[in-house]
mmCIF entry with sequence, helices, sheets and N, C-alpha, C, O atoms, coordinates in Angstrom:
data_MODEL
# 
_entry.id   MODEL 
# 
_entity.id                         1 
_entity.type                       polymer 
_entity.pdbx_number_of_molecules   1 
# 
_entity_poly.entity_id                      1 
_entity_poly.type                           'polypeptide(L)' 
_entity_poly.nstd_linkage                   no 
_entity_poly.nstd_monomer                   no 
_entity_poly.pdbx_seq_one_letter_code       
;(UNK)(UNK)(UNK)(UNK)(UNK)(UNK)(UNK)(UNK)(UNK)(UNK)(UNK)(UNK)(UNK)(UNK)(UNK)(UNK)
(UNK)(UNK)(UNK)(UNK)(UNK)(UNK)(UNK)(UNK)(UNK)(UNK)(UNK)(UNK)(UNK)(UNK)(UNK)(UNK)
(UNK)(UNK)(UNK)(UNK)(UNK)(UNK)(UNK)(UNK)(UNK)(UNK)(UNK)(UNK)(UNK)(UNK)
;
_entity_poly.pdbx_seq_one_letter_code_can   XXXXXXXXXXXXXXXXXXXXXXXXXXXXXXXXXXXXXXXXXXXXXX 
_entity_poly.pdbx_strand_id                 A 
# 
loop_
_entity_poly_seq.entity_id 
_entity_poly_seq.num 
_entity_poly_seq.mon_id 
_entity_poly_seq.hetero 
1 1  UNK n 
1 2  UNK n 
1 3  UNK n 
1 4  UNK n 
1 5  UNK n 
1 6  UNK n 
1 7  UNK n 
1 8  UNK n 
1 9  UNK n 
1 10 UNK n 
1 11 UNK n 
1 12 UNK n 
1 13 UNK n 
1 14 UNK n 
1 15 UNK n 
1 16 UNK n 
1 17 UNK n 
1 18 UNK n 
1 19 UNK n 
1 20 UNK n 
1 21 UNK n 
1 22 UNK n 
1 23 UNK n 
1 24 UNK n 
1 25 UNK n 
1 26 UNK n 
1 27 UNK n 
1 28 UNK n 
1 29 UNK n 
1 30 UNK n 
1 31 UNK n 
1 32 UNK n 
1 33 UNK n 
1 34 UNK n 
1 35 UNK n 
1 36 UNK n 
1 37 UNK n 
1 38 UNK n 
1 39 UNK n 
1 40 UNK n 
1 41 UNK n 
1 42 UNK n 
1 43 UNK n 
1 44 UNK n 
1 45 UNK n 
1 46 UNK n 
# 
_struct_asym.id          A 
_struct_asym.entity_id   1 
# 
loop_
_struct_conf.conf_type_id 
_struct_conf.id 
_struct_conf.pdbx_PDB_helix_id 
_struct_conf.beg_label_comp_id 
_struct_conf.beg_label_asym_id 
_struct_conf.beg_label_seq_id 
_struct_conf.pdbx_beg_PDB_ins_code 
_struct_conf.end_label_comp_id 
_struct_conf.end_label_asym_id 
_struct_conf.end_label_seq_id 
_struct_conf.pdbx_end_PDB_ins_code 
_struct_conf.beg_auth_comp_id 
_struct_conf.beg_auth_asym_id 
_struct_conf.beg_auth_seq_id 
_struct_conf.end_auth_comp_id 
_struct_conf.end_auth_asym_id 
_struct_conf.end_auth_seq_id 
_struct_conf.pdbx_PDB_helix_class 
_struct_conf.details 
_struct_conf.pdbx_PDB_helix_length 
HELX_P HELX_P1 AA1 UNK A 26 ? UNK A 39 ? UNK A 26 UNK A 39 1 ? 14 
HELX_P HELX_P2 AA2 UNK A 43 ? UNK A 45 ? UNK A 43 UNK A 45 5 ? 3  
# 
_struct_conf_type.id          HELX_P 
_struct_conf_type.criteria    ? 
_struct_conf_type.reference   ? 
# 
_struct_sheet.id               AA1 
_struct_sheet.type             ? 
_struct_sheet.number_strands   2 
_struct_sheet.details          ? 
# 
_struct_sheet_order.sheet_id     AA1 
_struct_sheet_order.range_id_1   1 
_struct_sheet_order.range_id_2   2 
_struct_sheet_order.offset       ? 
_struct_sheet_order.sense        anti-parallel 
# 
loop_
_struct_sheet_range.sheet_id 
_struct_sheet_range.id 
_struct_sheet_range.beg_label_comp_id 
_struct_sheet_range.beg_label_asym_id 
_struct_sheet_range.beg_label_seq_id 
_struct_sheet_range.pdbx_beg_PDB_ins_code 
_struct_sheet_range.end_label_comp_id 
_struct_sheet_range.end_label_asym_id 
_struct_sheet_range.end_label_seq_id 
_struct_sheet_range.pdbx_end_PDB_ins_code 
_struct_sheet_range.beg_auth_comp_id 
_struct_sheet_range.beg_auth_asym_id 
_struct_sheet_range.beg_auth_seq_id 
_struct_sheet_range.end_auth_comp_id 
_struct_sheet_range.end_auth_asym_id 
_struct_sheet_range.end_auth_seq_id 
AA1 1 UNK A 5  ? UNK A 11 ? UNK A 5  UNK A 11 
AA1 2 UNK A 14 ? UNK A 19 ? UNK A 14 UNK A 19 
# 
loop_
_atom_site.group_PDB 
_atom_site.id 
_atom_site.type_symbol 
_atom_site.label_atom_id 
_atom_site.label_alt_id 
_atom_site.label_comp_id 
_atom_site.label_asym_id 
_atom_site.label_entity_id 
_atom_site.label_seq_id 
_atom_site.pdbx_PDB_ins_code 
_atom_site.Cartn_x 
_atom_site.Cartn_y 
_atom_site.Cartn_z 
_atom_site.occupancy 
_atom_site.B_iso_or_equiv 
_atom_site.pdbx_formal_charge 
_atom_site.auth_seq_id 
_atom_site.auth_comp_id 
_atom_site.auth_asym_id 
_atom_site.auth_atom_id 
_atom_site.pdbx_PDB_model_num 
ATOM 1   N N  . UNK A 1 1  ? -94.499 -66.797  -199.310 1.00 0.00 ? 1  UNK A N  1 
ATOM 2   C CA . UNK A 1 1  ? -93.211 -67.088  -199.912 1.00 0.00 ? 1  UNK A CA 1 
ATOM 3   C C  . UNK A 1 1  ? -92.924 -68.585  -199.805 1.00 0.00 ? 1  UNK A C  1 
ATOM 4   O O  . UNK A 1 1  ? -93.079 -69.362  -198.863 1.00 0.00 ? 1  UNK A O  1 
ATOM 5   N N  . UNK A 1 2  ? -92.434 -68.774  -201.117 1.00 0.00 ? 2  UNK A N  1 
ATOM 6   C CA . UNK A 1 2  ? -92.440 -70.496  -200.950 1.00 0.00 ? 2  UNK A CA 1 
ATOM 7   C C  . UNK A 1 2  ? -90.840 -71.109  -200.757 1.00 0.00 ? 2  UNK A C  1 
ATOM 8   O O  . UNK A 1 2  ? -90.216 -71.220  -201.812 1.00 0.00 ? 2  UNK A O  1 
ATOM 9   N N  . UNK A 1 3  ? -90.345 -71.390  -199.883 1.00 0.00 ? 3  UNK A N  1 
ATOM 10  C CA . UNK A 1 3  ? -89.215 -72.383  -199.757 1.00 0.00 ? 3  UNK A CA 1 
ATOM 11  C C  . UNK A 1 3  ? -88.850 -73.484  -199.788 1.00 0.00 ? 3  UNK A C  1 
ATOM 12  O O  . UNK A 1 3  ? -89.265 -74.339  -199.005 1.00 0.00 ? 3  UNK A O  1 
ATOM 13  N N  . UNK A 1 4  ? -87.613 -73.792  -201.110 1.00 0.00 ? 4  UNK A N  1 
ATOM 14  C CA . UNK A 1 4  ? -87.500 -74.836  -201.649 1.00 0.00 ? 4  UNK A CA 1 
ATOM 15  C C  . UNK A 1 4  ? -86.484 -75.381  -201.029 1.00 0.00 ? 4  UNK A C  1 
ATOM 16  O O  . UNK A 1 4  ? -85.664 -74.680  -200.436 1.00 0.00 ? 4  UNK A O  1 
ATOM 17  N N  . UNK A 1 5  ? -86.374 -77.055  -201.094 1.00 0.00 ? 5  UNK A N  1 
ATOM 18  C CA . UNK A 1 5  ? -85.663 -77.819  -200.293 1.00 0.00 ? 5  UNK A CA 1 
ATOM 19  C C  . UNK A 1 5  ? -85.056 -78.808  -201.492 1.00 0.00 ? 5  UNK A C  1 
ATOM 20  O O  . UNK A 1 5  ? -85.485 -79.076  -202.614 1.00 0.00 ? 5  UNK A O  1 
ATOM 21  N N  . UNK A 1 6  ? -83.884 -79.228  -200.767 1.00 0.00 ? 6  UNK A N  1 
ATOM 22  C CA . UNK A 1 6  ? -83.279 -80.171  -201.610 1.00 0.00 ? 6  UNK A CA 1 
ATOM 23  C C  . UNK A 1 6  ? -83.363 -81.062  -200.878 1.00 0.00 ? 6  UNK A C  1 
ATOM 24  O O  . UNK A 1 6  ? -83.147 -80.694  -199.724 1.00 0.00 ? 6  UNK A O  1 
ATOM 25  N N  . UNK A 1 7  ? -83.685 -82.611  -201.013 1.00 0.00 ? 7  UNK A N  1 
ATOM 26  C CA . UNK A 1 7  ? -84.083 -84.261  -200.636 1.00 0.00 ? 7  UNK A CA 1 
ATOM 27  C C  . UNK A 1 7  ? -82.908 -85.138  -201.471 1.00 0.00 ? 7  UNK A C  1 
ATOM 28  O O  . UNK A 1 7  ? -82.882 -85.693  -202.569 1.00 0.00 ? 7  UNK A O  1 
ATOM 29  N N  . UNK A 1 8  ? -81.947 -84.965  -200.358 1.00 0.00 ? 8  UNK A N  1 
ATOM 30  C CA . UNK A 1 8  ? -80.587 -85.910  -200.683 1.00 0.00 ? 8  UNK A CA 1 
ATOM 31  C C  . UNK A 1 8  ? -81.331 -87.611  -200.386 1.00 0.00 ? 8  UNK A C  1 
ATOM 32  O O  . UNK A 1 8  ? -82.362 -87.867  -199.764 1.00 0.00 ? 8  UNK A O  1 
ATOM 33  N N  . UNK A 1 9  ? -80.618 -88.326  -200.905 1.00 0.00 ? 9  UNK A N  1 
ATOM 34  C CA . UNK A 1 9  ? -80.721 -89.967  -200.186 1.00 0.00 ? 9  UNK A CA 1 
ATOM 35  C C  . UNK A 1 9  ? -79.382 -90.084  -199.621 1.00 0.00 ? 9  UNK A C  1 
ATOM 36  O O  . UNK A 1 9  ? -78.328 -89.741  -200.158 1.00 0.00 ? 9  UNK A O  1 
ATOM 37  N N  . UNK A 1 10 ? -79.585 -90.724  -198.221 1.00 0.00 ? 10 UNK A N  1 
ATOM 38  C CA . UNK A 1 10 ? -78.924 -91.194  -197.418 1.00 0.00 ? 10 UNK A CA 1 
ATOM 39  C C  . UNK A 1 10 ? -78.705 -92.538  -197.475 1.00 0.00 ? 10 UNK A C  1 
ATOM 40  O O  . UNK A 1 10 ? -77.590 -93.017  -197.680 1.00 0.00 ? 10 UNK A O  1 
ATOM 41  N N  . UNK A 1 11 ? -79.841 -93.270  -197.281 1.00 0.00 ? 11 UNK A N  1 
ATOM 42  C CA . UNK A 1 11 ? -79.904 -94.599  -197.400 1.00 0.00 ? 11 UNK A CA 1 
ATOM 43  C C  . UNK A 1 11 ? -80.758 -94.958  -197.454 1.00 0.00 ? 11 UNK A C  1 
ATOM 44  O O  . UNK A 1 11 ? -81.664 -94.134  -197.580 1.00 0.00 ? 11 UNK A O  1 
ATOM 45  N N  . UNK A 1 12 ? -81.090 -96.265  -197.408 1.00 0.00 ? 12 UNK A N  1 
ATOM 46  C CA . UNK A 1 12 ? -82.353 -96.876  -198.567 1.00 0.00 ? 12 UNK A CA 1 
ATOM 47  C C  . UNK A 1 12 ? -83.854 -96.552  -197.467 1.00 0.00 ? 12 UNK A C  1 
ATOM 48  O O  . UNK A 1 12 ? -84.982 -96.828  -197.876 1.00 0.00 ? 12 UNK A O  1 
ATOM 49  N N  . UNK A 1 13 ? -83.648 -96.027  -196.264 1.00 0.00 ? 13 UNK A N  1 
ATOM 50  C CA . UNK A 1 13 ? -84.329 -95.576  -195.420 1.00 0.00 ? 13 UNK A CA 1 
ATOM 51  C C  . UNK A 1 13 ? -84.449 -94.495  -194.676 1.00 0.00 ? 13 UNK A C  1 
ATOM 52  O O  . UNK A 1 13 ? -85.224 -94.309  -193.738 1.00 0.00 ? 13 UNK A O  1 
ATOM 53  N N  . UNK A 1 14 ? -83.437 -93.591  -195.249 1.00 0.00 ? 14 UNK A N  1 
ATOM 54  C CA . UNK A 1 14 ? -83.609 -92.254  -194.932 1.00 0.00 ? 14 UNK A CA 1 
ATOM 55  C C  . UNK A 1 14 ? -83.046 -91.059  -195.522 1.00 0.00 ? 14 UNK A C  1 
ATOM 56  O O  . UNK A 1 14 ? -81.930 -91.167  -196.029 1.00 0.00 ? 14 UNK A O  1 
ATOM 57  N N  . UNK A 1 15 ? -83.622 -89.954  -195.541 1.00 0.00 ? 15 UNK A N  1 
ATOM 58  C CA . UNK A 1 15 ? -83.318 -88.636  -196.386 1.00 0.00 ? 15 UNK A CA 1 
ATOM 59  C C  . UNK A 1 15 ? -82.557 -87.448  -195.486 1.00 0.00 ? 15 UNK A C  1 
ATOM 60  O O  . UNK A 1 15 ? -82.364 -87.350  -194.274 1.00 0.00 ? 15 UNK A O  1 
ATOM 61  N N  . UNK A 1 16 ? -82.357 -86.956  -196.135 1.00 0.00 ? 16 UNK A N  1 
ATOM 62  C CA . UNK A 1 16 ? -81.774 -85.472  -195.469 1.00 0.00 ? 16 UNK A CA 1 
ATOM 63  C C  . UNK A 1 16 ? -82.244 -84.149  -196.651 1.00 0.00 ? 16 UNK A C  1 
ATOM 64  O O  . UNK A 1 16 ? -81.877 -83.845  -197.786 1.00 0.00 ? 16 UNK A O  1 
ATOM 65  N N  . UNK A 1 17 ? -83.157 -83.657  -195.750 1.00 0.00 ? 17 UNK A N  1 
ATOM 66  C CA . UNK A 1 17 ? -83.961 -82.640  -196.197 1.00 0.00 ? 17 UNK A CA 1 
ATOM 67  C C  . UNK A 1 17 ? -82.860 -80.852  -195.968 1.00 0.00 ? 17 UNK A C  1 
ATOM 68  O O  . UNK A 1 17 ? -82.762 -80.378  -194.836 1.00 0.00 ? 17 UNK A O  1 
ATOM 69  N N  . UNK A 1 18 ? -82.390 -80.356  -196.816 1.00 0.00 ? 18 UNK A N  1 
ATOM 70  C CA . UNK A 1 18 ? -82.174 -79.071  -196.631 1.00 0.00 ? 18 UNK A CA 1 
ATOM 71  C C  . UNK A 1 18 ? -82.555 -78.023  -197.409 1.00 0.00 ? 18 UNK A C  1 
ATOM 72  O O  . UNK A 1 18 ? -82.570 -77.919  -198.635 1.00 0.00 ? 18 UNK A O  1 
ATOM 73  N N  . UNK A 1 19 ? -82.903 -77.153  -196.432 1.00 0.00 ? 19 UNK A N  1 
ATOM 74  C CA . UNK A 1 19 ? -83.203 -76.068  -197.361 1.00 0.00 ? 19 UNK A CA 1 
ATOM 75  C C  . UNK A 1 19 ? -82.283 -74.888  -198.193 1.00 0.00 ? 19 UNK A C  1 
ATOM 76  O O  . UNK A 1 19 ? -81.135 -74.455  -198.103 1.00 0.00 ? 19 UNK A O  1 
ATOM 77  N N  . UNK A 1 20 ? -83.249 -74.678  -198.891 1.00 0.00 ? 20 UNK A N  1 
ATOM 78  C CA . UNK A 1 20 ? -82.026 -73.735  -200.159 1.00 0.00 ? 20 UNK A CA 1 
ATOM 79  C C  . UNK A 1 20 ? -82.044 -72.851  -199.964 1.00 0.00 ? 20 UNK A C  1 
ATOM 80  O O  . UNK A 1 20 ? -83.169 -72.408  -200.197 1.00 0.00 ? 20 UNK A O  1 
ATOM 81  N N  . UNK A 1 21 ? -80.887 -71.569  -199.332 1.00 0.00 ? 21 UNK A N  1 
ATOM 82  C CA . UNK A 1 21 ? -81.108 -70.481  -198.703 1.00 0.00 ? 21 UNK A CA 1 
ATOM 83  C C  . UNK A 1 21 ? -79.844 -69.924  -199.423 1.00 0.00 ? 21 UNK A C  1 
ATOM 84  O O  . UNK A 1 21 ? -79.087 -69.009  -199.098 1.00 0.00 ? 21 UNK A O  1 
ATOM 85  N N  . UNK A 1 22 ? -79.846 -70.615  -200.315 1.00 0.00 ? 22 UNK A N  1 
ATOM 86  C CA . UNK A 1 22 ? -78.318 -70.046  -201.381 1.00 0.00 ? 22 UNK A CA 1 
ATOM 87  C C  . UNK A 1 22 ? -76.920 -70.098  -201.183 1.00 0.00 ? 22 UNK A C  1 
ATOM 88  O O  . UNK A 1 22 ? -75.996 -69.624  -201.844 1.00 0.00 ? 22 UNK A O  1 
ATOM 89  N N  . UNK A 1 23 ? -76.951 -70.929  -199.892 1.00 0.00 ? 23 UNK A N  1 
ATOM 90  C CA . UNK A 1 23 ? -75.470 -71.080  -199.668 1.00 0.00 ? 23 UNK A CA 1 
ATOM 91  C C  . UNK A 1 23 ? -74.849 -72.660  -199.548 1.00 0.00 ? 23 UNK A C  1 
ATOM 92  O O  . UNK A 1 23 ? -74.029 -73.118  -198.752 1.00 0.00 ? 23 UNK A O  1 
ATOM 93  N N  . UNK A 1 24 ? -75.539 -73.263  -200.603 1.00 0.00 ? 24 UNK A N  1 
ATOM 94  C CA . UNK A 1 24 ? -75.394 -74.475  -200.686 1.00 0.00 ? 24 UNK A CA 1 
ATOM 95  C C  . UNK A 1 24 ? -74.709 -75.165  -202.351 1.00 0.00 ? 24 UNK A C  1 
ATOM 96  O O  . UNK A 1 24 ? -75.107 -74.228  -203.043 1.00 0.00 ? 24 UNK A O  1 
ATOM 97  N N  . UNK A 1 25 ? -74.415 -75.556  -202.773 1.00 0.00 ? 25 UNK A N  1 
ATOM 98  C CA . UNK A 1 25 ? -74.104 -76.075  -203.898 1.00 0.00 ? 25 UNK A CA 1 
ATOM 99  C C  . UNK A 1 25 ? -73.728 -77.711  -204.104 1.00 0.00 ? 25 UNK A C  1 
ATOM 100 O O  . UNK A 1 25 ? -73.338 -78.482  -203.228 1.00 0.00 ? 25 UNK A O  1 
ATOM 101 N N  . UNK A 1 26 ? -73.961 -77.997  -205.508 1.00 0.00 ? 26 UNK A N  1 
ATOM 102 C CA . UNK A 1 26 ? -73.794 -79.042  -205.356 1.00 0.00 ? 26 UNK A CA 1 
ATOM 103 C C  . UNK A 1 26 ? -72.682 -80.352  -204.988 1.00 0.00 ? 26 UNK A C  1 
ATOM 104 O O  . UNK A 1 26 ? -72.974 -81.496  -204.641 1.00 0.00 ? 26 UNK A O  1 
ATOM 105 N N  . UNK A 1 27 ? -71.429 -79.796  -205.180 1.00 0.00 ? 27 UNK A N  1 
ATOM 106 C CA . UNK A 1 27 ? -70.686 -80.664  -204.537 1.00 0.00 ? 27 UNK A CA 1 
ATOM 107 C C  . UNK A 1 27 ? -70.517 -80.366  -202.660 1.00 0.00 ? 27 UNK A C  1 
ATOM 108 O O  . UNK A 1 27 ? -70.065 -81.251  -201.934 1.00 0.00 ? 27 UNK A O  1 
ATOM 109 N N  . UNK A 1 28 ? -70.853 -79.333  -202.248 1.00 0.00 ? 28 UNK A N  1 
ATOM 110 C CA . UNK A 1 28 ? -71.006 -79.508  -200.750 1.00 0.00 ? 28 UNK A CA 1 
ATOM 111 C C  . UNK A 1 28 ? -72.184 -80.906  -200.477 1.00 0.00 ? 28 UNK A C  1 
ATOM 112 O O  . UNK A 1 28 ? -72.069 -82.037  -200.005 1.00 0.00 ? 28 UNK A O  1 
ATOM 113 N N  . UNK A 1 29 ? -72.915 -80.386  -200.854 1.00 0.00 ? 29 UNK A N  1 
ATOM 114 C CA . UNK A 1 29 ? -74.503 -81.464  -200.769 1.00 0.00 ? 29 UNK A CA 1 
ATOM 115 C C  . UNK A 1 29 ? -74.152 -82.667  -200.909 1.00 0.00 ? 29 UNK A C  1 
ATOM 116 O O  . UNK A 1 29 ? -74.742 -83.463  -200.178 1.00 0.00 ? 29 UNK A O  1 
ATOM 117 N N  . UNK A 1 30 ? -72.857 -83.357  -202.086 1.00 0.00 ? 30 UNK A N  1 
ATOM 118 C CA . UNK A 1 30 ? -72.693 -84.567  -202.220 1.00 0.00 ? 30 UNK A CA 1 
ATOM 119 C C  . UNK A 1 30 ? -71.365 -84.993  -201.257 1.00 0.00 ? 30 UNK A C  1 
ATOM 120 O O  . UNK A 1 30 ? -71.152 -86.205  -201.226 1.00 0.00 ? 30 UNK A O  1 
ATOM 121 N N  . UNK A 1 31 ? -70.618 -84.299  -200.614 1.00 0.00 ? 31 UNK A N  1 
ATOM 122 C CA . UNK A 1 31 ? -69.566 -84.540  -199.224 1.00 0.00 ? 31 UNK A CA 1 
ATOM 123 C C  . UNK A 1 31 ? -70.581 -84.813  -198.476 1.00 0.00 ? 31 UNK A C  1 
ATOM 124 O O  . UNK A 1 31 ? -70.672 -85.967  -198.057 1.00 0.00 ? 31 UNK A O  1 
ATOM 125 N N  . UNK A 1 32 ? -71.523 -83.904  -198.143 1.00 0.00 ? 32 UNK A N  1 
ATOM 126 C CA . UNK A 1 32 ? -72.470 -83.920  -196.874 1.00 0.00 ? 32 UNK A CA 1 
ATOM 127 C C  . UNK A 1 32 ? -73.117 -85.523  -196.731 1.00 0.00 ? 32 UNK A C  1 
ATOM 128 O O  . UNK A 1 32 ? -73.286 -86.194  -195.713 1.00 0.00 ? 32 UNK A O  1 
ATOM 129 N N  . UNK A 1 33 ? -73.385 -85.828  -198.073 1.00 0.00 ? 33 UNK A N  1 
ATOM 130 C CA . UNK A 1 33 ? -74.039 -87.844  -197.889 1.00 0.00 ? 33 UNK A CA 1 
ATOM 131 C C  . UNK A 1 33 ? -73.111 -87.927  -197.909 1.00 0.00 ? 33 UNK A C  1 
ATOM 132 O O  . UNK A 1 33 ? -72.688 -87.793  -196.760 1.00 0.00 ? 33 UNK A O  1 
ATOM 133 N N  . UNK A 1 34 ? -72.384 -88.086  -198.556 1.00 0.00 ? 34 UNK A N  1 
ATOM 134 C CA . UNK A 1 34 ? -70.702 -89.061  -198.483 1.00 0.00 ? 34 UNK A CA 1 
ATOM 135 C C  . UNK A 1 34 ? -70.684 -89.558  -197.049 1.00 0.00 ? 34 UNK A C  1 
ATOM 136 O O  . UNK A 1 34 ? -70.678 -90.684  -196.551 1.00 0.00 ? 34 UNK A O  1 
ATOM 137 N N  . UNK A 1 35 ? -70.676 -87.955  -196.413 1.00 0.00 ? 35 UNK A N  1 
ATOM 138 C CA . UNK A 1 35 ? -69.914 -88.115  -194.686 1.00 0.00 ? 35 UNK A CA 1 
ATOM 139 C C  . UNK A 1 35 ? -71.228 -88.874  -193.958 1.00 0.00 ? 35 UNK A C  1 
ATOM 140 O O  . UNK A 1 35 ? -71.114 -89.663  -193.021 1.00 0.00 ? 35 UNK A O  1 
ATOM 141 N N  . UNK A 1 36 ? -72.522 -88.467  -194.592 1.00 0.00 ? 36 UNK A N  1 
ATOM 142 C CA . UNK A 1 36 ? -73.337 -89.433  -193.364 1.00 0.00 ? 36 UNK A CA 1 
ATOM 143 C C  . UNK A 1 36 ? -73.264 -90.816  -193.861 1.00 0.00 ? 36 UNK A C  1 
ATOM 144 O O  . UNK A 1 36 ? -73.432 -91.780  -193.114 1.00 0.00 ? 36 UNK A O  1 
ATOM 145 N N  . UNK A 1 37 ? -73.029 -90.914  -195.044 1.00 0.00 ? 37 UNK A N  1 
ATOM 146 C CA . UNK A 1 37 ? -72.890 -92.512  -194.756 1.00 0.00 ? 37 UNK A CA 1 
ATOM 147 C C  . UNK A 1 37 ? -71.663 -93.142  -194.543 1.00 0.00 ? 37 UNK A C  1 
ATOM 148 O O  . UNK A 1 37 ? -71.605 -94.278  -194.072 1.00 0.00 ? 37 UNK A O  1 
ATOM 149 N N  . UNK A 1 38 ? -70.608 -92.445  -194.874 1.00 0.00 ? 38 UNK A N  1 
ATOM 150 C CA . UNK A 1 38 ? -69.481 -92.954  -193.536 1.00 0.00 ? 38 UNK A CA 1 
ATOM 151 C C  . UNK A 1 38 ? -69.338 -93.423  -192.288 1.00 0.00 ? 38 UNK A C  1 
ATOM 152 O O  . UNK A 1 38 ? -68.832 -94.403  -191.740 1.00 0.00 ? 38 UNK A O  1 
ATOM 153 N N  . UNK A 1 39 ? -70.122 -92.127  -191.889 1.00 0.00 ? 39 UNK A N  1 
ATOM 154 C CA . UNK A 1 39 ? -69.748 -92.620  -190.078 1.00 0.00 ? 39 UNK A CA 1 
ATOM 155 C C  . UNK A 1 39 ? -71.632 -92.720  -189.350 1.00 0.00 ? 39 UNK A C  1 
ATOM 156 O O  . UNK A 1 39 ? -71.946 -92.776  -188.161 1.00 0.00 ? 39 UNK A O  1 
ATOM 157 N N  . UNK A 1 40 ? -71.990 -92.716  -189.820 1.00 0.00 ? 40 UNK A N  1 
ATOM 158 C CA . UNK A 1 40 ? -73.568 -92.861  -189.277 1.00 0.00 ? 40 UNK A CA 1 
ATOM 159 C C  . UNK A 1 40 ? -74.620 -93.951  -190.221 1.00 0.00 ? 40 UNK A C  1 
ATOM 160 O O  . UNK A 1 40 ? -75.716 -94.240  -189.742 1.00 0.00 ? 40 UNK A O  1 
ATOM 161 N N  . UNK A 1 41 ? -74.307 -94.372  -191.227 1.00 0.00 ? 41 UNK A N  1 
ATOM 162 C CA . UNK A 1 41 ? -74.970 -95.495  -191.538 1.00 0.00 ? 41 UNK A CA 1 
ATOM 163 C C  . UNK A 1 41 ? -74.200 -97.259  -192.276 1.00 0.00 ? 41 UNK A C  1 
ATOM 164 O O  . UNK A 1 41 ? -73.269 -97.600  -193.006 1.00 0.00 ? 41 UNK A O  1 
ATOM 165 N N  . UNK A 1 42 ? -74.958 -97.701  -191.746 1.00 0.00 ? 42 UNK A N  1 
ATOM 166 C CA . UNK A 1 42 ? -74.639 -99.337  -191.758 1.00 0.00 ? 42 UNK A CA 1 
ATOM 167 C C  . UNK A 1 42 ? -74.249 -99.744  -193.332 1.00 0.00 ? 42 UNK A C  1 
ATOM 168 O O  . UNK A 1 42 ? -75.252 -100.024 -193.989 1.00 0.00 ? 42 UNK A O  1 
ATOM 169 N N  . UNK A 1 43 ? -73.309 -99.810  -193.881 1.00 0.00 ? 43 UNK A N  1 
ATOM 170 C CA . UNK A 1 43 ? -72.790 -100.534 -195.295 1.00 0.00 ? 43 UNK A CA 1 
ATOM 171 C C  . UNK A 1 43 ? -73.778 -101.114 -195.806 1.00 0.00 ? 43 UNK A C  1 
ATOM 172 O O  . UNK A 1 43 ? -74.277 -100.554 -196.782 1.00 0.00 ? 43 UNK A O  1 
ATOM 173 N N  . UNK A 1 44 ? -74.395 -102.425 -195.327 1.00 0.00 ? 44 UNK A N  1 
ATOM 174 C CA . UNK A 1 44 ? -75.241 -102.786 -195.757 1.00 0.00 ? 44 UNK A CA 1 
ATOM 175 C C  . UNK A 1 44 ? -77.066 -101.538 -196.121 1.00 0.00 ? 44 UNK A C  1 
ATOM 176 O O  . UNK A 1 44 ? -77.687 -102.044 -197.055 1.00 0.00 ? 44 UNK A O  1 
ATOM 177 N N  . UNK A 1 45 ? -77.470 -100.815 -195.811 1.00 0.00 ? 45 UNK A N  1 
ATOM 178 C CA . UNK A 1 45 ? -78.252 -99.616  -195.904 1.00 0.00 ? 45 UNK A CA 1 
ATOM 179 C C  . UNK A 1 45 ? -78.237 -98.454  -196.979 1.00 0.00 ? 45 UNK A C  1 
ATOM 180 O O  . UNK A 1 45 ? -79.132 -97.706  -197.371 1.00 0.00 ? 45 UNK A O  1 
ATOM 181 N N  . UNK A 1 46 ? -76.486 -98.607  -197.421 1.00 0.00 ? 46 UNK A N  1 
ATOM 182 C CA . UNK A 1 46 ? -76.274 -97.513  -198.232 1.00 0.00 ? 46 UNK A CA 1 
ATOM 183 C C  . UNK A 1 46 ? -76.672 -97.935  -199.904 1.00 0.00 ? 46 UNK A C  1 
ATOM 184 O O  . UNK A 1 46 ? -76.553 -97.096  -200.797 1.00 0.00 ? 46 UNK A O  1 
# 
């Protein structure tokens, strides 16, 4: 069985890999970067 993942960009150096288990959609997925690059990555990075 093959499981598919969604590969957000975070920043110009890192991803956030999740997998699709159907309880995900797309505007959750785009809060979810929003919030990591808020409070966990450097302005300059994003």
């Amino acid at each position: 069985m093959k499981q598919l993942i969604y590969v957000l960009p975070s920043s110009i150096h890192e991803l956030i890999l999740v997998p699709d288990n159907g309880d995900m959609n797309k505007n959750y997925m785009m809060q979810m970067v929003r919030e990591v690059n808020s409070t966990e990555v450097r302005p300059d990075e994003i």
